[in-house]
C-alpha positions in Angstrom: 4.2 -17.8 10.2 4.3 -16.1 6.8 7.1 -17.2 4.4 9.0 -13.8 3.5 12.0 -13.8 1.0 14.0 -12.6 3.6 13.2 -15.7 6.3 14.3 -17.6 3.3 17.1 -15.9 2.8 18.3 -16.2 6.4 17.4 -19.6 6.4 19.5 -20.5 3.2 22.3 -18.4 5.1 22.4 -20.5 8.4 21.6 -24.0 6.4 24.8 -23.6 4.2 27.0 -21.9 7.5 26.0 -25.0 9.6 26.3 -27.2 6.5 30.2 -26.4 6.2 30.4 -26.3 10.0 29.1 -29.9 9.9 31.2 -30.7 7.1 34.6 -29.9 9.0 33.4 -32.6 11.8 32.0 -35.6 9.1 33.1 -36.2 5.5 29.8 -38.1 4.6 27.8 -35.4 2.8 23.8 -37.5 3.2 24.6 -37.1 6.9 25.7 -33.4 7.6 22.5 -32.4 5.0 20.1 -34.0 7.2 21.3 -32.7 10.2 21.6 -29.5 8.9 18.3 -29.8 7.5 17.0 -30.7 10.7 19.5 -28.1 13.0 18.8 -25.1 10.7 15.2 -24.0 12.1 16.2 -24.5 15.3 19.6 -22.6 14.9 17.6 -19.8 13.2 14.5 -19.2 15.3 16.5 -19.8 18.7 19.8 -18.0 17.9 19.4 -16.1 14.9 15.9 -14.4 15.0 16.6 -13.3 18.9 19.9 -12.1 17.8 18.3 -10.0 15.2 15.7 -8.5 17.3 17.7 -7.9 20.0 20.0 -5.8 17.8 17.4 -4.2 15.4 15.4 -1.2 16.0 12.3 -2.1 14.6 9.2 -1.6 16.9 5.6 -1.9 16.3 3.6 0.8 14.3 0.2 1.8 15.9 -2.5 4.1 15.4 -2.9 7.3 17.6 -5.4 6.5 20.4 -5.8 9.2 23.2 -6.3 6.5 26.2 -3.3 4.3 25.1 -0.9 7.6 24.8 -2.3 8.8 28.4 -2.8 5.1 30.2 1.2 3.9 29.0 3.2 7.0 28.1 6.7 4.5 27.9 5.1 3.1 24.3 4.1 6.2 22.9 7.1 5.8 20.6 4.3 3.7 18.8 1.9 6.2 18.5 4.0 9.1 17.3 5.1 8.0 13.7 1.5 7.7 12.5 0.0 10.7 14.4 3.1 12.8 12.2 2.2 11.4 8.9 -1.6 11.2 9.1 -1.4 14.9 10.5 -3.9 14.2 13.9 -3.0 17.2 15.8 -2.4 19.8 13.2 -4.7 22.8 13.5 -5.6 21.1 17.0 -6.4 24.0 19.3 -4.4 23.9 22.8 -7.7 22.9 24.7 -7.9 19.8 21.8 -4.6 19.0 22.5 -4.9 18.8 26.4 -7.6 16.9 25.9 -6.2 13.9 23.6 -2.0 14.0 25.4 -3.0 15.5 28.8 -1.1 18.6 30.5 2.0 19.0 28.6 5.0 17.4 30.6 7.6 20.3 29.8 7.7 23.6 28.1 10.7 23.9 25.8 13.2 27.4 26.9 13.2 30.1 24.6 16.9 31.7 24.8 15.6 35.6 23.5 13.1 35.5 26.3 15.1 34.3 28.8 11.9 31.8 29.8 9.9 29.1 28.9 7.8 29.2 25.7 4.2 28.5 26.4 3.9 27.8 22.7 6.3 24.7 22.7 5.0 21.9 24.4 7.0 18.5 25.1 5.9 15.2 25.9 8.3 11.9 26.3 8.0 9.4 24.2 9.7 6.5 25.6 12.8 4.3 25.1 12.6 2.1 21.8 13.6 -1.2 22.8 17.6 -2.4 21.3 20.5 -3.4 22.4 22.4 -0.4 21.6 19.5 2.4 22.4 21.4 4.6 24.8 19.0 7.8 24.0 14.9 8.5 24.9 12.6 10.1 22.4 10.5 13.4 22.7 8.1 15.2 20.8 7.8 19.1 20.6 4.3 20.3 19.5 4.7 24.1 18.5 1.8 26.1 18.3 0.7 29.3 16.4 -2.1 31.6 17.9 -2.9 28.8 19.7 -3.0 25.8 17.4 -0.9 23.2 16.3 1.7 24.5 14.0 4.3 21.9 13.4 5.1 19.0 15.4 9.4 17.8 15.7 10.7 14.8 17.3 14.1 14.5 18.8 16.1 12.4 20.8 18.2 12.9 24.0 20.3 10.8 25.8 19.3 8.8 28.8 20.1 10.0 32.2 19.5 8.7 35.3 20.0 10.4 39.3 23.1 10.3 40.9 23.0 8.1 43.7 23.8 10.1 46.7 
């Protein structure tokens, strides 16, 4: 486990909140410092931390690999973020982009035309995991004379079939 200033922090936080807790019960201060001393990693790393993850939205940063986006397309919200910044698929041709993210999985609709736009590719991206995650992510590769021109991510909220 690494020591962060934040863990510290935390722990500080829950040591003095079960501290006065403990202090409301017993008067005897030696006696509600050890046990809070001994209660406070327990209280932090089995009520706290959980807590924390289950409500934060952090997830894992990866590398863009072409057989983990095709092989488990509900983590590619792991892949994304560094494939944008490091600039992978721009100047990709189509055929290059086929190759590393497979067939494209929609086609975005272009209102002038009145049909969809064979330049604007979409792919899902997954659910990040939280507590109060109520919408999926997507990615819209655009492309111009058939290569990568810009790539967008959006969100949109989660759906499921009506039972009939």
């Amino acid at each position: 486990m690494i020591i962060t200033p934040v863990l510290v922090i935390a722990m500080l936080v829950v040591f003095i909140l079960l501290f006065l807790f403990l202090n409301t019960v017993d008067k005897r201060k030696w006696l509600t410092i050890l046990i809070s001393l001994v209660l406070t990693p327990f209280v932090y790393f089995y009520l706290v931390y959980p807590f924390i993850n289950i409500v934060s939205s952090y997830h894992h940063q990866k590398y863009f690999n072409a057989e983990a986006w095709v092989e488990k397309p509900a983590l590619r919200y792991e892949l994304i973020d560094h494939t944008i910044e490091s600039d992978t698929l721009i100047g990709l041709s189509k055929a290059d982009v086929e190759g590393l993210l497979g067939k494209h999985e929609w086609l975005s609709w272009d209102d002038a035309k009145k049909q969809h736009d064979e330049n604007r590719w979409n792919y899902g991206l997954g659910i990040e995991p939280g507590a109060f995650n109520d919408q999926k992510n997507n990615i819209e590769i655009t492309f111009k004379a058939d290569t990568v021109f810009a790539l967008r991510t959006y969100k949109e909220p989660i759906t499921f079939d009506a039972e009939e």
